[in-house]
C-alpha positions, -999 to +999 in steps of 0.1 A: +584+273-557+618+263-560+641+242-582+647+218-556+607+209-553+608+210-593+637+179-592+616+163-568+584+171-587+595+160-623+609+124-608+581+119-584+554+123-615+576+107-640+584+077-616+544+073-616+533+073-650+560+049-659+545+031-632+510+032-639+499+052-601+478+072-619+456+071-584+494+088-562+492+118-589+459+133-579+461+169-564+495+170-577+489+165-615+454+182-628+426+163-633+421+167-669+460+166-679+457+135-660+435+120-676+448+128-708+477+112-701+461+082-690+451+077-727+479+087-744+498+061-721+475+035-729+492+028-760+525+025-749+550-006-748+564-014-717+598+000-727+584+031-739+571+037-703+602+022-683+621+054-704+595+080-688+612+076-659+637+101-645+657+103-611+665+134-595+699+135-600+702+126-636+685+161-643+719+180-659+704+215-669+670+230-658+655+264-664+622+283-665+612+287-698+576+308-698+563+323-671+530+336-674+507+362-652+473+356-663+446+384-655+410+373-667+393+396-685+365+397-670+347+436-660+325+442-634+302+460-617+323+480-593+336+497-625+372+469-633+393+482-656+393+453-684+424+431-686+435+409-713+457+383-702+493+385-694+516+367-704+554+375-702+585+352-714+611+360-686+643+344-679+653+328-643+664+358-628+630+379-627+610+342-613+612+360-577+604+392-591+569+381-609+555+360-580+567+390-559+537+410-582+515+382-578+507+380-546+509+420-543+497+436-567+470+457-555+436+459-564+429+493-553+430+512-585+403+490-599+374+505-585+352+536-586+366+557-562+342+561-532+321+529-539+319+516-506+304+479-512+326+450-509+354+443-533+360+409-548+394+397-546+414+404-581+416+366-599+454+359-600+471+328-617+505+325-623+520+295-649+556+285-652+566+263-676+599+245-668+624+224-690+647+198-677+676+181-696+679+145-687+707+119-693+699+088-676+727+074-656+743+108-650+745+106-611+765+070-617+788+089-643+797+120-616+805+090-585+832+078-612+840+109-625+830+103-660+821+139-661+843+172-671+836+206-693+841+186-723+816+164-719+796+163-755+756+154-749+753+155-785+772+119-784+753+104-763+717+108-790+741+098-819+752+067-802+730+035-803+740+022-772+731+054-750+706+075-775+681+067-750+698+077-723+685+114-730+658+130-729+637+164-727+609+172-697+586+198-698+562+208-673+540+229-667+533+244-631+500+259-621+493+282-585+463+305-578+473+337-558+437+349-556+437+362-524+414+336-502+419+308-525+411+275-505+439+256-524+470+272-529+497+248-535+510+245-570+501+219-595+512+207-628+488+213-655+506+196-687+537+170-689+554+167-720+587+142-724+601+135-753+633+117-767+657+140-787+670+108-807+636+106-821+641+135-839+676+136-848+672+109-876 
């Protein structure tokens, strides 16, 4: 996974929802996130929706903000060592390095040494949950060069003419590296926007 597909990602589900496509988000959104947004959706205004959407290139600041190894516990008869689940906050640097273990980490050491029947594959899933900064109408602002280092975000919640112009993503992306797995492309497993004005009153 790159940031890239996670651009694309957060505008393609956002655009959707906002939308009403529920049916276009299968395989890409989980099944019972889904279909809990579905009802929290119901209950939405039409301008409350229109604002869920969010275009690739108004995203101004994006990072990783949990990643998460998960291990089930789960012993067996082979002799497994136990394993609670594992979950490590990391920052953007070590992403690489944690799928890197993911996909090898070897299940060797795991067995009874000599015990020659057939080993099941270790259960590997990996969870990244990512944030992205929004201000609606940013790509417009850089073609006119409305941009610069002192640019203050802050203003733009604090005015009533823009305060909805920003806003706060967070998704959460889901992959199985179980070795075998018939479906291995990632998927988001909980979507969470929320306006930063709404809370600054």
């Amino acid at each position: 996974m790159n940031l890239h597909c996670v651009f694309q990602a957060v505008s393609f589900i956002s655009n959707k929802l906002s939308s009403g496509q529920y049916d276009d988000l299968e395989g890409i959104v989980d099944n019972n996130a889904l279909q809990e947004l579905k009802r929290s959706l119901a209950d939405f205004s039409v301008f409350q929706k229109e604002l869920l959407r969010v275009a690739a290139d108004d995203v101004f600041f994006l990072f990783p903000y949990q990643i998460g190894i998960i291990i089930p516990d789960q012993p067996n008869d082979f002799g497994m060592r136990s394993f609670e689940p594992l979950m490590k906050l990391l920052t953007a640097i070590n992403i690489y390095f944690i799928l890197y273990n993911a996909i090898l980490f070897s299940d060797n050491d795991h067995y009874i040494e000599g015990d020659e029947r057939k080993k099941p594959p270790q259960v590997r899933h990996v969870e990244i949950t990512v944030v992205c900064h929004v201000l609606r109408g940013l790509d417009e602002m850089r073609k006119t060069n409305q941009t610069g280092s002192n640019m203050n975000f802050q203003s733009f919640i604090e005015d009533e003419t823009t305060k909805y112009n920003v806003m706060v993503c967070n998704y959460r992306f889901f992959r199985d590296f179980t070795e075998g797995t018939k479906d291995p492309s990632w998927i988001v497993n909980m979507v969470n926007q929320y306006l930063p004005a709404d809370y600054s009153r």
